[in-house]
C-alpha positions in Angstrom: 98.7 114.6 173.1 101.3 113.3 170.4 101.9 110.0 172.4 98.3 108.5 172.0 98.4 110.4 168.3 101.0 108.2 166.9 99.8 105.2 168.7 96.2 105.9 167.6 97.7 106.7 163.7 100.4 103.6 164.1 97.8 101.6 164.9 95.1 102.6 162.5 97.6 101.6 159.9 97.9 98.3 161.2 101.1 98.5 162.0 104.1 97.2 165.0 106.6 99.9 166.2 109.7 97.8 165.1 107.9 98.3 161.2 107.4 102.4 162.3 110.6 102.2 163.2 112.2 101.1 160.4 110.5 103.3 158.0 111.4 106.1 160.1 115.2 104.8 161.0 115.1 104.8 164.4 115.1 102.1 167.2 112.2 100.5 168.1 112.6 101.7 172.0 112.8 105.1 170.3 109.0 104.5 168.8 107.6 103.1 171.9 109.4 106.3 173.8 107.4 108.8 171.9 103.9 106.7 172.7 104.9 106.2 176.0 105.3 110.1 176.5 109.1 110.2 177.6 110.2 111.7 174.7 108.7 114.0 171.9 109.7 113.3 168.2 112.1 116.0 166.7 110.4 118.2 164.2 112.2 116.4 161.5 110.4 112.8 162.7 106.9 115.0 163.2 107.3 115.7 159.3 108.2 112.1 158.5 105.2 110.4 160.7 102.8 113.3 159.2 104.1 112.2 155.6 103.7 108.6 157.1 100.6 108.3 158.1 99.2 111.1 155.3 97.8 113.3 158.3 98.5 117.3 158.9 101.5 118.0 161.7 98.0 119.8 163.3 96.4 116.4 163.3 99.8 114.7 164.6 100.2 117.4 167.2 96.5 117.5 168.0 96.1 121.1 167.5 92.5 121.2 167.3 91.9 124.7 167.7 94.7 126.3 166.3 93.9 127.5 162.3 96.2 129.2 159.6 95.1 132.8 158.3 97.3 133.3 154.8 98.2 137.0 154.8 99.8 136.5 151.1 98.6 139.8 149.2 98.3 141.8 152.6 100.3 144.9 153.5 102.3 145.5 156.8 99.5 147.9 158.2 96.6 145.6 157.4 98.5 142.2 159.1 98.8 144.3 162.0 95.1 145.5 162.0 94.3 141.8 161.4 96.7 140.8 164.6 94.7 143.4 166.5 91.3 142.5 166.2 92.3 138.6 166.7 93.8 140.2 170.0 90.5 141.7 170.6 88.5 138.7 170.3 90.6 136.5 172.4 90.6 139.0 175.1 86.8 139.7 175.3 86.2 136.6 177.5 88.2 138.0 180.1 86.5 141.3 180.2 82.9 140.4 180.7 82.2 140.2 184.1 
């Protein structure tokens, strides 16, 4: 979850959330918003606290499982033949039975 992320990042740097806040220019209530879970950084601040804290917006967002295939170099027909078999194999757990 991003809340406990920017704590766990925040704190791993050492520092308060009125310093985050400053470097970020936003109110201090605003930082302690975000780790509380009642509100969710815009994408602008999730590029700033990634920059921040020199962590991946995966890392901040906690996307674990989620990886980036570059199709640079591919055509049209072999992205979708890609698309398709990653199709495939996220939908063969739900067929065996």
């Amino acid at each position: 979850m991003i809340a406990d992320m920017i704590k766990l990042l925040r704190e791993q740097k050492n520092m308060t959330q009125t310093e985050l806040a400053r470097k970020l220019g936003v109110t201090r209530s605003g930082v302690n918003a975000w780790e509380m879970g009642v509100t969710v950084p815009s994408t602008q601040y999730i590029v700033a606290l990634s920059d921040l804290f020199g962590v991946s917006t995966d890392v901040l967002l906690d996307m674990k499982r989620t990886k980036t295939i570059s199709v640079n170099g591919l055509s049209d027909r072999e992205i979708t033949s890609l698309l398709a078999i990653i199709d495939c194999l996220k939908n063969r757990g739900s067929e065996k039975g």
